[in-house]
C-alpha angles and dihedrals in degrees: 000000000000081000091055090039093061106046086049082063104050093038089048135055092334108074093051087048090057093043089054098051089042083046077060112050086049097059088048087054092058101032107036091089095040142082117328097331085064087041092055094042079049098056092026087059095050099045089057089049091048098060093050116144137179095248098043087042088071104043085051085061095047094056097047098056096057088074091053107113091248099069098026095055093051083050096055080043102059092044091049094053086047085047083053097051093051090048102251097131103166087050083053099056097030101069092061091044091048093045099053105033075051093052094042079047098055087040096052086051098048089051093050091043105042109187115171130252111246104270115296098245086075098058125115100178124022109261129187142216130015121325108229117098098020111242094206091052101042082055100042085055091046098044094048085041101052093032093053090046098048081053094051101249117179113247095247084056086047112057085041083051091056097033094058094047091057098045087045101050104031092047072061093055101050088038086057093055085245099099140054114210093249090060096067101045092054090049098047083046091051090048102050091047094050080056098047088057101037094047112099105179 
């Protein structure tokens, strides 16, 4: 019956989600730079840099760092080993393959897409690699996806879950002169369909 369950999942709604989102991040590739969508990365993004302060700018920082690899993976660590002890087995071993099959995929993208970073007099902390779709986002969305789901959280939790860790962490990374909006959404877009297709059950 779980077995059942599951294919019903993949072979249903879920597909056609991630291909939208995908469909996405791929229009956002091509547009972002161009006519009033990269006008309005552009304003939305300096606005944002014009309003810095001390005390924003770390928290800025704070938030950031929790979707370094350092802190997300642990943290996948730590559900899987609960989703263990409760004798989900394969809950306890998905959220890491999804995460970082997630994490090589979004690298291998950016790479091929190879959109620029806004312009480096605007960093306030030293990036790397390319800007389009945002690493830290597409982790933080992972992270809080696959974690919630090794714990058995409900659908409805979930997208919140993974809603609030984009916004979170990409409003950081703007905030931060790294990322161009764009950036984030694509990256937040990238991430939940990732968890749409990897997701069995």
């Amino acid at each position: 019956m779980a077995l059942t369950a599951g294919w019903r999942l993949v072979t249903g709604r879920q597909p056609a989600v991630a291909a939208a989102a995908f469909a996405g991040v791929a229009v956002l590739a091509v547009a972002a730079d161009r006519g009033w969508l990269g006008e309005a990365d552009r304003r939305a993004f300096e606005a944002v840099r014009a309003r810095r302060r001390p005390a924003a700018t770390r928290v800025a920082h704070a938030v950031s760092d929790l979707a370094e690899p350092a802190v997300a993976y642990p943290v996948l660590a730590l559900a899987g080993v609960v989703a263990a002890r409760r004798g989900c087995w394969w809950r306890a071993g998905a959220p890491c393959l999804a995460v970082a099959g997630g994490a090589m995929a979004r690298r291998r993208l950016s790479r091929l897409i190879a959109r620029q970073r806004p312009p480096a007099e605007a960093w306030l902390i030293e990036p790397e690699g390319f800007s389009l779709p945002s690493k830290h986002t597409t982790l933080a969305v992972l992270a809080a996806g696959a974690t919630a789901h090794a714990l058995g959280v409900r659908a409805g939790p979930l997208r919140a879950t993974t809603l609030l860790a984009g916004a979170g962490i990409g409003a950081s990374r703007i905030y931060l002169g790294v990322h161009w909006p764009t950036d984030v959404i694509a990256g937040w877009l990238f991430a939940e369909g990732w968890l749409r297709v990897t997701r069995r059950d």
